[in-house]
VEXROKE-851949 format. One record per residue (C-alpha): residue number from 0; residue in three letters; x negated, y, z negated. Coordinates in Angstrom, 3 decimals, always signed. Example, Ala and Ser with C-alpha at 12.3 -4.5 7.8 and 13.67 -1.06 7.14 Angstrom:
<atoms>
[atom 0; 'ALA'; [-12.300; -4.500; -7.800]]
[atom 1; 'SER'; [-13.670; -1.060; -7.140]]
</atoms>
This chain:
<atoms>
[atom 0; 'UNK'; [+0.000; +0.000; +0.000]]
[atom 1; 'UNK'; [-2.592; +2.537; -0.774]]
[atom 2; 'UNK'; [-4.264; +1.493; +2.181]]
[atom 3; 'UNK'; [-0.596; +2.279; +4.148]]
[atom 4; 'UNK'; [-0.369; +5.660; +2.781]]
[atom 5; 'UNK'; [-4.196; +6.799; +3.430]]
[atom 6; 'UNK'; [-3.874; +5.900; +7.074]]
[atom 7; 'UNK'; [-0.784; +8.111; +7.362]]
[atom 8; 'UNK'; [-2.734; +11.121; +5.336]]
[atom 9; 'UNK'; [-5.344; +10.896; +7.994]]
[atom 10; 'UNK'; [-2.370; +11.256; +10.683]]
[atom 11; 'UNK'; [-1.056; +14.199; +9.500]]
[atom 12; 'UNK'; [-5.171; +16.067; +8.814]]
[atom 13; 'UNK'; [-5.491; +15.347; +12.153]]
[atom 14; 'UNK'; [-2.368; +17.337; +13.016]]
[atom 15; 'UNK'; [-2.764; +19.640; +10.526]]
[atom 16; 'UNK'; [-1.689; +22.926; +12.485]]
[atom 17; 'UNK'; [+1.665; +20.786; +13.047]]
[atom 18; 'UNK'; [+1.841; +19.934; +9.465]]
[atom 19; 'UNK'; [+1.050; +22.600; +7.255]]
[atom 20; 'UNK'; [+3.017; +21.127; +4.438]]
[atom 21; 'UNK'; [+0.078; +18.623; +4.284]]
[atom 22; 'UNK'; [-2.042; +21.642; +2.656]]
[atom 23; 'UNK'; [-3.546; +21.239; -0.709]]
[atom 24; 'UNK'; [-0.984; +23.847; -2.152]]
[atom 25; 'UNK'; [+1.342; +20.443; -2.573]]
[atom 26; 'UNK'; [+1.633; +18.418; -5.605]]
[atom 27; 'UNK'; [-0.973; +15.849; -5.312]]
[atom 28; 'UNK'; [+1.558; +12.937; -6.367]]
[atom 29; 'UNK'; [+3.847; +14.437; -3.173]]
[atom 30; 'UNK'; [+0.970; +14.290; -0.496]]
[atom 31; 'UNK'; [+1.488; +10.989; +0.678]]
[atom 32; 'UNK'; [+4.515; +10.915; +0.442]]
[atom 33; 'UNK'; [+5.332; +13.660; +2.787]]
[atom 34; 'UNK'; [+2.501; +12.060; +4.921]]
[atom 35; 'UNK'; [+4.369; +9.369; +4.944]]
[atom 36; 'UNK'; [+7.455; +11.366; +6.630]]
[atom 37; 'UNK'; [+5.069; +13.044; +8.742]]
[atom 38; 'UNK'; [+3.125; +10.139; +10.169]]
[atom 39; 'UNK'; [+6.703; +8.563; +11.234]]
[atom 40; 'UNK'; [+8.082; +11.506; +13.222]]
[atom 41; 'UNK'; [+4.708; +12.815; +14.768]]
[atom 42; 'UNK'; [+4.219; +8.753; +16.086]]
[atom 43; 'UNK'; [+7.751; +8.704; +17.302]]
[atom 44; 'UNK'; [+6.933; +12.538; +18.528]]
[atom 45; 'UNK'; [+4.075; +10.844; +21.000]]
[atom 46; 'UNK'; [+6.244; +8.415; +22.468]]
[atom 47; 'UNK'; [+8.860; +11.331; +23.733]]
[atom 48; 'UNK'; [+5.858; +12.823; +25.262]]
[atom 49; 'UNK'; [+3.837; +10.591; +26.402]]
[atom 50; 'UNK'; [+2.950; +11.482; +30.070]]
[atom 51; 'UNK'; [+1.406; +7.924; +30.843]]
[atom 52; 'UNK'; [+4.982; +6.166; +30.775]]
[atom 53; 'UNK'; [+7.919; +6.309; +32.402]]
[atom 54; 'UNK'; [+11.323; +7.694; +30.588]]
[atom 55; 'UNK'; [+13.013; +4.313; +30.031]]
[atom 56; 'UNK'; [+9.444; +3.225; +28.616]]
[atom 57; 'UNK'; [+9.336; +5.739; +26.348]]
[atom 58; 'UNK'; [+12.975; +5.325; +25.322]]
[atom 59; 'UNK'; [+12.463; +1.694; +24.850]]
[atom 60; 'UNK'; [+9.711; +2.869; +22.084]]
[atom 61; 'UNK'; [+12.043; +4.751; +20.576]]
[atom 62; 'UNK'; [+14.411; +2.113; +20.198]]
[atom 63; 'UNK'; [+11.794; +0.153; +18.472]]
[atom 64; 'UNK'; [+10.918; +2.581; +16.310]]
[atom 65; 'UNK'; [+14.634; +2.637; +15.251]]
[atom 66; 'UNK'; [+14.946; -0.222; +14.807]]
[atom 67; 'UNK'; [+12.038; -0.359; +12.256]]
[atom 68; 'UNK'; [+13.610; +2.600; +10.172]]
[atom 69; 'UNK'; [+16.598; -0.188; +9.601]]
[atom 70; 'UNK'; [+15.191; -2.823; +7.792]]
[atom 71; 'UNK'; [+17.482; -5.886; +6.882]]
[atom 72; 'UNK'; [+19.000; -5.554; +3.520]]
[atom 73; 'UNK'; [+18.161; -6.871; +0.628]]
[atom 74; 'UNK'; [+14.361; -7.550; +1.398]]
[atom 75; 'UNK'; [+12.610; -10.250; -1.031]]
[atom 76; 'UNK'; [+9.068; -10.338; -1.663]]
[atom 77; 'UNK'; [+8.267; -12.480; +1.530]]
[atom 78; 'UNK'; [+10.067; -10.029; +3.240]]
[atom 79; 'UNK'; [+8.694; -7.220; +2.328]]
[atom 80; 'UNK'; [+5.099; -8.943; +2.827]]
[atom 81; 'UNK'; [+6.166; -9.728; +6.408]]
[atom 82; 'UNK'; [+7.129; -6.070; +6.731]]
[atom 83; 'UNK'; [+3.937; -4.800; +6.445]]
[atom 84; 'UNK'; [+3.363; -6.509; +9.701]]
[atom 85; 'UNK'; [+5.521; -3.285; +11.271]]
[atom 86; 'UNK'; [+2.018; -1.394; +10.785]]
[atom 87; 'UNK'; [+1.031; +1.286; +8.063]]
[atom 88; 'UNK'; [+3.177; +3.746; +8.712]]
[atom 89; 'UNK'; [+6.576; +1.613; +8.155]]
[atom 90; 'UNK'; [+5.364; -0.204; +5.150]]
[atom 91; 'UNK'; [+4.552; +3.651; +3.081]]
[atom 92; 'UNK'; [+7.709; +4.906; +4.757]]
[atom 93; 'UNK'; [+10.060; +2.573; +3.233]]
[atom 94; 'UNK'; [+7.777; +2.823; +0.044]]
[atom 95; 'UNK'; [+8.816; +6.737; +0.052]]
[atom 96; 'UNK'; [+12.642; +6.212; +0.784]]
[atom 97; 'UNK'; [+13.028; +3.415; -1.288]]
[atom 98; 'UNK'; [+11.134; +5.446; -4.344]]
[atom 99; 'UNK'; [+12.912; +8.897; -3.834]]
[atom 100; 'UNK'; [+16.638; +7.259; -2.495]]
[atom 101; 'UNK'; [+15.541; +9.585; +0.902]]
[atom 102; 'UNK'; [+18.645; +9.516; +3.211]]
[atom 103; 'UNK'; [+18.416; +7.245; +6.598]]
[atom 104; 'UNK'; [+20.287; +9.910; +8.270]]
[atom 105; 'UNK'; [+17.936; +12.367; +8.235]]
[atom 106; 'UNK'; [+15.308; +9.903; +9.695]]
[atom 107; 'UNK'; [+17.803; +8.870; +12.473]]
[atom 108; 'UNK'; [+18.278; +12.588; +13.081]]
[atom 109; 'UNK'; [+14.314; +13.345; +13.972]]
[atom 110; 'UNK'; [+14.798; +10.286; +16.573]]
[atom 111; 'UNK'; [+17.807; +11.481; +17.982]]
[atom 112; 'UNK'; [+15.858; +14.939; +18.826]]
[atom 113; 'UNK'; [+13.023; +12.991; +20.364]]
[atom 114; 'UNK'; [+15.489; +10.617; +22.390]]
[atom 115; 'UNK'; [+17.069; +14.060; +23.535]]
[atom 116; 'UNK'; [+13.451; +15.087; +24.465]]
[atom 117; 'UNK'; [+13.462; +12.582; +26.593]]
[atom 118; 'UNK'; [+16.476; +12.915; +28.772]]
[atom 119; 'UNK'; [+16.789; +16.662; +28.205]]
[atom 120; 'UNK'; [+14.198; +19.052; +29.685]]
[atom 121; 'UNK'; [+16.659; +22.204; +30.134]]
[atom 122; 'UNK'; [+19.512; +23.961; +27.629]]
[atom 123; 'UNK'; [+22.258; +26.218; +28.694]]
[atom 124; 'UNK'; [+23.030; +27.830; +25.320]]
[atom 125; 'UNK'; [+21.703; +29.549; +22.149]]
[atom 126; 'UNK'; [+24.019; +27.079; +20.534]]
[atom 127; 'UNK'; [+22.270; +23.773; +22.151]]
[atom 128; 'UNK'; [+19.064; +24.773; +21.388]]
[atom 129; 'UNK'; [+19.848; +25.584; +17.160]]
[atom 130; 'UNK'; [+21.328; +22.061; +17.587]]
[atom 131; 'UNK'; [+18.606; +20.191; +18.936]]
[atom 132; 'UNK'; [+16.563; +22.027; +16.031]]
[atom 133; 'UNK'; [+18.953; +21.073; +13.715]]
[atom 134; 'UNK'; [+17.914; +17.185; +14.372]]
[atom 135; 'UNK'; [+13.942; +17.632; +15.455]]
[atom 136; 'UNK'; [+13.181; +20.554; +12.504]]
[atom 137; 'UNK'; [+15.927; +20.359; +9.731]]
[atom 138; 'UNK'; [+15.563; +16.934; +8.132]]
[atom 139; 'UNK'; [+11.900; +17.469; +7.245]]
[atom 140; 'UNK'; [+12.445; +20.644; +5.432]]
[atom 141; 'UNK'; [+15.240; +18.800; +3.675]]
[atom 142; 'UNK'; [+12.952; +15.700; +3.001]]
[atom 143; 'UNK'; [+10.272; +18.296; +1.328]]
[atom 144; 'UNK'; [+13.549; +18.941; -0.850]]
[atom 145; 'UNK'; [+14.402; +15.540; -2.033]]
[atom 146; 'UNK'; [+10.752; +14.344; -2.784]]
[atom 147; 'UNK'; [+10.370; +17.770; -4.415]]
[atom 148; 'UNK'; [+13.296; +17.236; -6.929]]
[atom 149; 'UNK'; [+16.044; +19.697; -5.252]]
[atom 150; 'UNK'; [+19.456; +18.684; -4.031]]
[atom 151; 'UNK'; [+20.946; +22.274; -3.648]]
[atom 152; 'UNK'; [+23.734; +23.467; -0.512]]
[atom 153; 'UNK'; [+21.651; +27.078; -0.625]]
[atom 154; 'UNK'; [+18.344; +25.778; -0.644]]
[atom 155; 'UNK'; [+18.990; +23.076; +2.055]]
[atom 156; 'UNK'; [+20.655; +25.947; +3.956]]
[atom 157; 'UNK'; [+17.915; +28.534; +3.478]]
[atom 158; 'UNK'; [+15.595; +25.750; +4.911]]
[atom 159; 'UNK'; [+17.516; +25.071; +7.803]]
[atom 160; 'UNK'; [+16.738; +28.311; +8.886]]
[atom 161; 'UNK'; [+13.158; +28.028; +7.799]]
[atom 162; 'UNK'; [+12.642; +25.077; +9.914]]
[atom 163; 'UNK'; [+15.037; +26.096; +12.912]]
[atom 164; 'UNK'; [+12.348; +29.919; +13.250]]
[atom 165; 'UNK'; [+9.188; +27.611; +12.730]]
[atom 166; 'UNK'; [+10.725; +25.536; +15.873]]
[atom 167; 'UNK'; [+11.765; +27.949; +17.841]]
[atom 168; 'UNK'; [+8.438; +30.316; +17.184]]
[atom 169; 'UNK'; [+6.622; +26.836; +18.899]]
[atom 170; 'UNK'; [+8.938; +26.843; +21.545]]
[atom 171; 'UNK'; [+8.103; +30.170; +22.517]]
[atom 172; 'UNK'; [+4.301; +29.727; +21.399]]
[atom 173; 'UNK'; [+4.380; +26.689; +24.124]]
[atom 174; 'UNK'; [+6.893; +27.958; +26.761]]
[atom 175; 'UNK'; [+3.543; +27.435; +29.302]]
[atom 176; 'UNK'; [+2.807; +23.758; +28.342]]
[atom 177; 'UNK'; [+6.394; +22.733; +27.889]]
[atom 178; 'UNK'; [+7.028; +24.579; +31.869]]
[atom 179; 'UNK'; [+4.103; +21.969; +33.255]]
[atom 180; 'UNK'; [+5.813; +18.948; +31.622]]
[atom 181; 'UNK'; [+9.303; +20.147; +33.024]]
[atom 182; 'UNK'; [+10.857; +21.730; +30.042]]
[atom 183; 'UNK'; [+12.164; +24.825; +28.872]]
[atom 184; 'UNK'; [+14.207; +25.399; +25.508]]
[atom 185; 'UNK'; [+14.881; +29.437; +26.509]]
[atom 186; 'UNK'; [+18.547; +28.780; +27.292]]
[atom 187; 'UNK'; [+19.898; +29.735; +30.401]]
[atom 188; 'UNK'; [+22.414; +32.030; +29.300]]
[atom 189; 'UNK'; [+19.352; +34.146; +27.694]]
[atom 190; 'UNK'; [+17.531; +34.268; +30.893]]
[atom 191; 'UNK'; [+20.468; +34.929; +33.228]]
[atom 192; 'UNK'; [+21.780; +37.722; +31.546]]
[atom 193; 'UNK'; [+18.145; +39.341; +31.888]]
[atom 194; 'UNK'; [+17.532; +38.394; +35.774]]
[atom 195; 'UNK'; [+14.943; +35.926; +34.902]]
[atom 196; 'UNK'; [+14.460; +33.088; +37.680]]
[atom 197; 'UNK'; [+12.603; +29.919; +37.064]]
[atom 198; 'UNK'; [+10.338; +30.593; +40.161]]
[atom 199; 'UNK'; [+8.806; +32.801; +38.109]]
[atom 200; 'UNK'; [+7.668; +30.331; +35.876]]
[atom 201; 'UNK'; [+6.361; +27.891; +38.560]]
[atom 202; 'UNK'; [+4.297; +30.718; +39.522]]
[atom 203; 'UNK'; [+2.883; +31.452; +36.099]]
[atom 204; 'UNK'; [+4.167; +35.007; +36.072]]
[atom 205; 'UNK'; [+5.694; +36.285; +33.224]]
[atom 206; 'UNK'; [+7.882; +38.861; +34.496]]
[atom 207; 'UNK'; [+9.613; +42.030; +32.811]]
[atom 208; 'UNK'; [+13.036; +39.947; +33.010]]
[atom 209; 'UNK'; [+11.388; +36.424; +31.595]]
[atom 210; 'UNK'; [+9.255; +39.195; +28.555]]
[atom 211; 'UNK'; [+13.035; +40.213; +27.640]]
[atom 212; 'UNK'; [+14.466; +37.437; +27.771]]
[atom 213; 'UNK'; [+11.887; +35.810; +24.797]]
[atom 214; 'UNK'; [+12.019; +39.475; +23.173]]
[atom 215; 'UNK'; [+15.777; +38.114; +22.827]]
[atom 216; 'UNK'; [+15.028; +34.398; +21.257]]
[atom 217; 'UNK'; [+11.882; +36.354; +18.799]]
[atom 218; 'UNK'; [+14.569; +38.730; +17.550]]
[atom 219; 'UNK'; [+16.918; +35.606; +17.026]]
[atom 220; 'UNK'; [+14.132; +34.403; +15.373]]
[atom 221; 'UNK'; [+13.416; +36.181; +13.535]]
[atom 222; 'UNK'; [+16.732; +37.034; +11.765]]
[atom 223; 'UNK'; [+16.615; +33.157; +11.236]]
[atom 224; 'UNK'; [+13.053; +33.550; +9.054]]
[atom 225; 'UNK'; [+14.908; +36.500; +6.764]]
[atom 226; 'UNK'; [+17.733; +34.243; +6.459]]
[atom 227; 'UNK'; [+15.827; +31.423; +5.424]]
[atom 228; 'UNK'; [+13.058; +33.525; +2.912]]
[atom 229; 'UNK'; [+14.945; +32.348; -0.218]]
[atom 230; 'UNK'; [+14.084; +28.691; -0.123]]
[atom 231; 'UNK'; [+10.332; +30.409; -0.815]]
[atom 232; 'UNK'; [+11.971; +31.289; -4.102]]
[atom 233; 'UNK'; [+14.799; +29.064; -4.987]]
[atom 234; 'UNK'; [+11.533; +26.261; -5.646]]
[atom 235; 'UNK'; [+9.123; +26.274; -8.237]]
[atom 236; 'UNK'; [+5.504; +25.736; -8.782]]
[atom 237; 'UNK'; [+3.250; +24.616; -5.946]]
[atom 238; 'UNK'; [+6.025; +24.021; -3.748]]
[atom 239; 'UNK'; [+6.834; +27.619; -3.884]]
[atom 240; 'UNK'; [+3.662; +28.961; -2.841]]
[atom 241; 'UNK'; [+3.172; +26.129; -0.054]]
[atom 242; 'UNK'; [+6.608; +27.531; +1.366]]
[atom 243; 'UNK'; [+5.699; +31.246; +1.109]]
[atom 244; 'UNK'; [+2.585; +30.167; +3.085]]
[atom 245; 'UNK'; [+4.382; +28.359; +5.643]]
[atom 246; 'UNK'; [+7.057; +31.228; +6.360]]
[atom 247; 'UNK'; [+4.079; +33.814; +6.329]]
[atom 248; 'UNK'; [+2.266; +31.816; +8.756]]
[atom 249; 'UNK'; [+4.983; +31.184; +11.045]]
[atom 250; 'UNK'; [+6.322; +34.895; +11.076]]
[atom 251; 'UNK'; [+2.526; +35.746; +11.511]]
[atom 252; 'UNK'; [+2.757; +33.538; +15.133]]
[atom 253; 'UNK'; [+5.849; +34.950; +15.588]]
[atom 254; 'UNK'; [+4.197; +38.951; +15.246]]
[atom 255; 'UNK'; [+1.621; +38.074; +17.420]]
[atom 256; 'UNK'; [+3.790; +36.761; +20.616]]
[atom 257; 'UNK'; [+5.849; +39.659; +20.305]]
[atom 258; 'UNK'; [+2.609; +41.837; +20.113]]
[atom 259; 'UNK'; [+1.580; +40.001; +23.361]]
[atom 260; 'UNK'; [+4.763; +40.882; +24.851]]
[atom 261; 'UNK'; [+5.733; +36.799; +25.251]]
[atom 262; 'UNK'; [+3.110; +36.654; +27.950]]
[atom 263; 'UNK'; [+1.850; +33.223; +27.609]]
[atom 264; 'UNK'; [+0.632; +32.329; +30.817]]
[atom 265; 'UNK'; [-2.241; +35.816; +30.499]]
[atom 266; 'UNK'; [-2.723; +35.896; +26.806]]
[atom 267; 'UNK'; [-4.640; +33.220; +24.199]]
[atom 268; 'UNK'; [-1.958; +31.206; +22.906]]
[atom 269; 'UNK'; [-1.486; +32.778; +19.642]]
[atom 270; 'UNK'; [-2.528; +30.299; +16.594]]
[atom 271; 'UNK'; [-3.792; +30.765; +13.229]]
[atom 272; 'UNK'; [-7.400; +30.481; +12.335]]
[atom 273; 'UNK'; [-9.552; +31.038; +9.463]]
[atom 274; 'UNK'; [-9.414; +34.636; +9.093]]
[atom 275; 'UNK'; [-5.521; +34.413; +8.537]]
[atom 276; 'UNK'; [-5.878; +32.623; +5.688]]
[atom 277; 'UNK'; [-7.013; +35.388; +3.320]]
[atom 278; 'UNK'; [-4.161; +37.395; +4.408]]
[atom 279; 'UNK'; [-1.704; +34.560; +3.882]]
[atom 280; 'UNK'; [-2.970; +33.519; +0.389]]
[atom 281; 'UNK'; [-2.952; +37.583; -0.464]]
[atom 282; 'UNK'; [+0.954; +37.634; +0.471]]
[atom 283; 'UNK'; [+2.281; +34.491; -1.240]]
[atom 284; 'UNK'; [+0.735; +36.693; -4.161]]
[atom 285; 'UNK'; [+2.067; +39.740; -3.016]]
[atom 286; 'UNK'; [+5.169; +37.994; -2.313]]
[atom 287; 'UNK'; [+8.711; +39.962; -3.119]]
[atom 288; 'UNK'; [+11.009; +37.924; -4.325]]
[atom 289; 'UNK'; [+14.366; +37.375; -3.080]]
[atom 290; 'UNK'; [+16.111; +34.269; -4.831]]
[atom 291; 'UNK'; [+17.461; +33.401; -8.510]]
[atom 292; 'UNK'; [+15.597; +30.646; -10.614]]
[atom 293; 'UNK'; [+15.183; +27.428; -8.941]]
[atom 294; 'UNK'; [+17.957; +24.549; -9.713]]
[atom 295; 'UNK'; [+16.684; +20.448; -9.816]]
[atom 296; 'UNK'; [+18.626; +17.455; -9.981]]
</atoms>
């Protein structure tokens, strides 16, 4: 078991702009746990996108992958030996849901955004796209809950937002590698009602109409980070300042596309480095507070 959990640890450090609840602001005892999550969606995450197979491949590893989150009931010992079999990842997974009583749902949720990945490369509305994010973003924020202690309607809602702006702010952050593997998560009623055309894009010209149209989906965005800033104080401890850190960061990514003007296809795509960090530890210390006194279960 130890053995299970390091190997998905090293997972998520080697994704660690991807994960940045990995950091060492977490409860130690939480790490792996949250590793654990993590390992799980970013494997299922690779078979979405992997650009070696073909779709029904891919959604034939998905199915797999499924069908390992839904173990037979009632496992005995021998079972649960034979289990381990299912590789590392699986065997701490059902360690973590089976110690913290972690909802399937939200599990099945994360591989319902990646089947949709998939078989959907375009959205037509605002309204689709919050939706996909409320499967592929969500349920992790709401898993950090749960093995944190908190079962709260305003703090699950509050991170709902958090982790619906930290998607979208990638979607916009990756609008040029998502184009070249045929996607594009800028609904079309955004860019139609600015004159964008997807031309454009093919030529790797980021036009006035296509800069508008992602000035749009920031602003949304945005709104969606203020909306979500309480969960930063409705937690306590280390959680708290691992959440500050994670909405300063993201609103920081968010600051520098719009400072860009969304041009992704001229500019360095905009990522933190080392310098950012002194700035984000001095504002989780800085940080204004915005929610009452944190509630457990």
């Amino acid at each position: 078991m130890r053995a299970a959990y390091a190997h998905c640890e090293q997972i998520a450090k080697l994704h660690y702009e991807n994960f940045p609840v990995a950091s060492r602001l977490l409860p130690a005892k939480l790490r792996p746990h949250i590793a654990a999550v993590y390992a799980f969606a970013r494997t299922a995450d690779d078979f979405a996108d992997e650009p070696g197979y073909h779709a029904s491949e891919r959604m034939r590893l998905l199915r797999d992958w499924r069908a390992k989150l839904h173990p037979p009931p009632r496992l005995g010992a021998s079972a649960r030996q034979a289990r381990s079999d299912e590789g590392d990842i699986f065997l701490a997974l059902h360690d973590t849901i089976e110690r913290f009583d972690l909802p399937i749902q939200l599990f099945d949720d994360l591989l319902n955004a990646f089947v949709q990945d998939v078989g959907t490369p375009r959205y037509s509305r605002w309204a689709d796209v919050l939706e996909y994010c409320r499967q592929s973003a969500n349920p992790v924020g709401r898993l950090v809950l749960r093995l944190s202690g908190y079962h709260d309607d305003r703090l699950d809602a509050a991170s709902d937002a958090v982790c619906t702006a930290l998607q979208l702010t990638n979607f916009w952050q990756d609008l040029a590698i998502d184009w070249e593997r045929g996607r594009l998560y800028v609904p079309e009623e955004i860019w139609r009602a600015h004159h964008a055309d997807l031309a454009s894009l093919d030529a790797k010209n980021m036009t006035s109409q296509w800069k508008a149209a992602l000035a749009e989906c920031g602003s949304r965005t945005g709104a969606l980070f203020e909306r979500g800033r309480p969960v930063c104080d409705g937690v306590s401890g280390r959680l708290r300042y691992e959440l500050r850190a994670t909405w300063l960061g993201g609103t920081r990514i968010l600051d520098r596309l719009a400072r860009a003007n969304y041009d992704v296809f001229r500019s360095d795509r905009p990522k933190l480095g080392a310098s950012d960090a002194l700035v984000i530890a001095c504002g989780t210390l800085l940080w204004r507070e915005t929610h009452p006194s944190p509630t457990r279960s």
